[in-house]
C-alpha positions in Angstrom: 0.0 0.0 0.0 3.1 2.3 0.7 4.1 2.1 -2.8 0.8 3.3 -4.1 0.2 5.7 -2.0 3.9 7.5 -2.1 3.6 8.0 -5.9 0.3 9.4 -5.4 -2.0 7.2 -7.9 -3.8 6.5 -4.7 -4.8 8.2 -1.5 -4.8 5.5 1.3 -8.7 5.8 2.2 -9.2 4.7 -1.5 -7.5 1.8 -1.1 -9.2 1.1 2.0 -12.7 2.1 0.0 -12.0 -0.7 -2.7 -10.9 -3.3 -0.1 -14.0 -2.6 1.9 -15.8 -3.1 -1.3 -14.1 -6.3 -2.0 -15.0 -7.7 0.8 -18.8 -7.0 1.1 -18.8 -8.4 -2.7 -17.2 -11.7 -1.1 -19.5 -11.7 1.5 -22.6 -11.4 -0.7 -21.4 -13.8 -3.3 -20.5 -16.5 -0.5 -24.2 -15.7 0.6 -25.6 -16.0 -2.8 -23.8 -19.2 -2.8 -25.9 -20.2 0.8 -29.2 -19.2 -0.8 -28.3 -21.8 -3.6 -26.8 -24.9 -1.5 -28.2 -28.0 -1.9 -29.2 -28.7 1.7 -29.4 -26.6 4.7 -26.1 -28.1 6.3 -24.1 -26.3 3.8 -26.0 -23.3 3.5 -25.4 -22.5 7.3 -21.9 -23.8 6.8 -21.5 -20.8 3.8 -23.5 -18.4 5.7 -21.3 -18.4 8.9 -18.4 -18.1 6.0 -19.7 -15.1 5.4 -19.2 -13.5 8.8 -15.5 -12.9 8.7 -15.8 -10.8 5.3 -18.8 -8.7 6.7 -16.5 -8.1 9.7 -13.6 -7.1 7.4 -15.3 -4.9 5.5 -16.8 -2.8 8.7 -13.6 -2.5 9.9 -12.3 -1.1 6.3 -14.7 1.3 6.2 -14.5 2.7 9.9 -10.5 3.0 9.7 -9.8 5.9 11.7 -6.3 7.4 9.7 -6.2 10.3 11.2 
């Protein structure tokens, strides 16, 4: 992220923008993916999968740089 951010192509609460974006788009797809399972075993097993992204991206998006 340094090197991005030093030659000034990107401000560091971009980067942290996109990854909090990535990872609600993980966490929707993996919950896509529950809606989809073939039984409810593995739909609960995608769905708690999804919690770590969901967490990621919250704390992306509150970083406090400042």
């Amino acid at each position: 992220m340094h090197e991005l951010t030093s030659g000034g192509e990107l401000a560091v609460d971009e980067i942290l923008d996109e990854a909090a974006d990535t990872a609600v788009l993980a966490c929707l797809l993996a919950l896509e993916e529950a809606r989809t399972a073939p039984d409810p075993s593995t739909a609960a097993g995608l769905r708690l999968g999804a919690i770590p992204r969901i967490i990621l991206a919250v704390a992306l998006a509150s970083a406090d740089l400042d």
